[in-house]
C-alpha positions as CSV (number, residue, x, y, z in Angstrom):
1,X,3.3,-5.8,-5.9
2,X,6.2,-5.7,-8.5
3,X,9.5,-4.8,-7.1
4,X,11.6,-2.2,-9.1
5,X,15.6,-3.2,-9.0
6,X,18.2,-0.9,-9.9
7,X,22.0,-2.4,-10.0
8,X,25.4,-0.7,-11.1
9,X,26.2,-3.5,-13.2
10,X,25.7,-5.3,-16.2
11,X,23.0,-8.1,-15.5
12,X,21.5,-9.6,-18.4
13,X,18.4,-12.0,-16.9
14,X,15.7,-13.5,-19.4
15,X,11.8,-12.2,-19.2
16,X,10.2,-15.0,-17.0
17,X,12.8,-16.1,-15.3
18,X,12.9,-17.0,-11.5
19,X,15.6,-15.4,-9.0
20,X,16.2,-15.2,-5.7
21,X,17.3,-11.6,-4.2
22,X,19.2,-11.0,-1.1
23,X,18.7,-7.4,0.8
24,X,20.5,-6.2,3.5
25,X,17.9,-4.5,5.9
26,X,18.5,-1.1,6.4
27,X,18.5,-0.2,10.1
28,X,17.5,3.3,9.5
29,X,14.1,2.3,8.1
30,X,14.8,3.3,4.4
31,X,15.0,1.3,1.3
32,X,16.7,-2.5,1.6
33,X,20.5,-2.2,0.2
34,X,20.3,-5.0,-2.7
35,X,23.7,-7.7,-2.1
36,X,23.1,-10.4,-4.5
37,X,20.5,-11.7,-7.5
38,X,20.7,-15.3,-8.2
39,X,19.1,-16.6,-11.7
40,X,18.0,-19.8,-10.6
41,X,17.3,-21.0,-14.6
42,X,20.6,-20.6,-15.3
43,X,22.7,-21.2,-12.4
44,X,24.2,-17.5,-12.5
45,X,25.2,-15.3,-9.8
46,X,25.7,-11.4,-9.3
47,X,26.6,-10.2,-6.2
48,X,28.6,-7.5,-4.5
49,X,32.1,-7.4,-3.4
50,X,32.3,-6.6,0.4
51,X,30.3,-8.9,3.1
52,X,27.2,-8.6,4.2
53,X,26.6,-7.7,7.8
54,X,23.1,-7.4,9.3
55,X,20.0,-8.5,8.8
56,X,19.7,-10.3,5.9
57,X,16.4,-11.2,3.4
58,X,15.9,-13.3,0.6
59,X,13.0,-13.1,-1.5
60,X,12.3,-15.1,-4.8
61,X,10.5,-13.7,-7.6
62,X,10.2,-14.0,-11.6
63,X,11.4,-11.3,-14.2
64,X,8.8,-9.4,-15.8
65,X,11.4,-6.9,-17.8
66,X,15.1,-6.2,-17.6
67,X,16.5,-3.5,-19.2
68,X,20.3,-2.8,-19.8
69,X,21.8,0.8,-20.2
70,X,25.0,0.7,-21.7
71,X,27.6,3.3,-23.0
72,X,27.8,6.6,-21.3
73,X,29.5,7.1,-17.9
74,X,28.6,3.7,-15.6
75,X,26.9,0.3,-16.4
76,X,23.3,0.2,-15.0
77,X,20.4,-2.7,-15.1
78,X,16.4,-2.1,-14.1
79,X,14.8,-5.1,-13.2
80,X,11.3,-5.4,-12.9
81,X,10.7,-8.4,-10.6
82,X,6.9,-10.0,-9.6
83,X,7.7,-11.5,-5.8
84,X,6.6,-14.7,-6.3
85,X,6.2,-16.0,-2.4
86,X,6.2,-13.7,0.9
87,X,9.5,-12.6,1.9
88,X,10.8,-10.7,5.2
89,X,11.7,-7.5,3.2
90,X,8.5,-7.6,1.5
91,X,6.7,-8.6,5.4
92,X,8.7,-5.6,6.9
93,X,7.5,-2.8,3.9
94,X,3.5,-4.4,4.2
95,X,4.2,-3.9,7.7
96,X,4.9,0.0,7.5
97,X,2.5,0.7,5.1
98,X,-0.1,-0.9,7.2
99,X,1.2,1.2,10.4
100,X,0.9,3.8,8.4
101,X,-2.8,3.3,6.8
102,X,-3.6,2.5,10.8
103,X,-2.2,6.3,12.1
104,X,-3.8,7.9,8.8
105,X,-7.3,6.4,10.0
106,X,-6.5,7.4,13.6
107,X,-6.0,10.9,12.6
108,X,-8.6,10.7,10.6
109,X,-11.5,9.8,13.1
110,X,-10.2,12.1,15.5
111,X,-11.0,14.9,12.9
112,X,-14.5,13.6,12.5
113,X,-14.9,12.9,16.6
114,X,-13.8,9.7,16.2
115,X,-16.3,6.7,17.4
116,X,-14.7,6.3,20.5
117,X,-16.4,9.2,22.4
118,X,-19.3,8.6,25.0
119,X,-22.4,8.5,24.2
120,X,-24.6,11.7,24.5
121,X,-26.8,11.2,27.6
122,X,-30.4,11.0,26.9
123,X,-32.9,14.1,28.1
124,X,-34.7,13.7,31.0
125,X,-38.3,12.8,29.9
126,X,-41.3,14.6,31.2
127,X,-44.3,13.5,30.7
């Protein structure tokens, strides 16, 4: 599943190539805080200024589009990234989604009865 990045900075990376992302993992259960993106063709590194603390992730996937805003008010980059390999952000968000998918399917055979209920006896036969 392509990853959508959004960063406050300039960051020019080529269609196709590879780069590692490290996410801080955000205790609160929301969306991953993105700290660096490494372009591992070219050696270059963007990363934010304070220190990381916390649980850290780092994925590595390849560019399928960048796009560069510039003028107006503040720099901004959209990265469009393919995850190449399994990563522990990527782990944690299947994870939730599959928690999720397994309470919807709960609720939903409880509206339907559900197959957990007893069997109805059988009548007593006369014959």
């Amino acid at each position: 599943m392509d990853r959508l990045l959004v960063i406050a900075a300039h960051v020019a990376i080529a269609h196709g190539h590879r780069v590692e992302v490290t996410e801080q993992v955000d205790p609160l259960g929301e969306e991953p805080v993105l700290l660096s993106v490494v372009d591992l063709d070219t050696g270059i590194r963007y990363r934010r200024p304070e220190e990381p603390s916390g649980d850290i992730s780092r994925w590595i996937g390849r560019v399928i589009e960048c796009t560069v805003t510039i003028g107006g008010t503040g720099a901004r980059t959209t990265l469009l990234v393919d995850p190449i390999g399994p990563g522990a952000t990527g782990a944690k968000i299947a994870l939730r989604g599959a928690d999720a998918a397994a309470d919807a399917a709960k609720a939903e055979a409880d509206r339907w009865g559900g197959a957990d209920r007893p069997p109805a006896e059988e009548p007593e036969r006369f014959w």
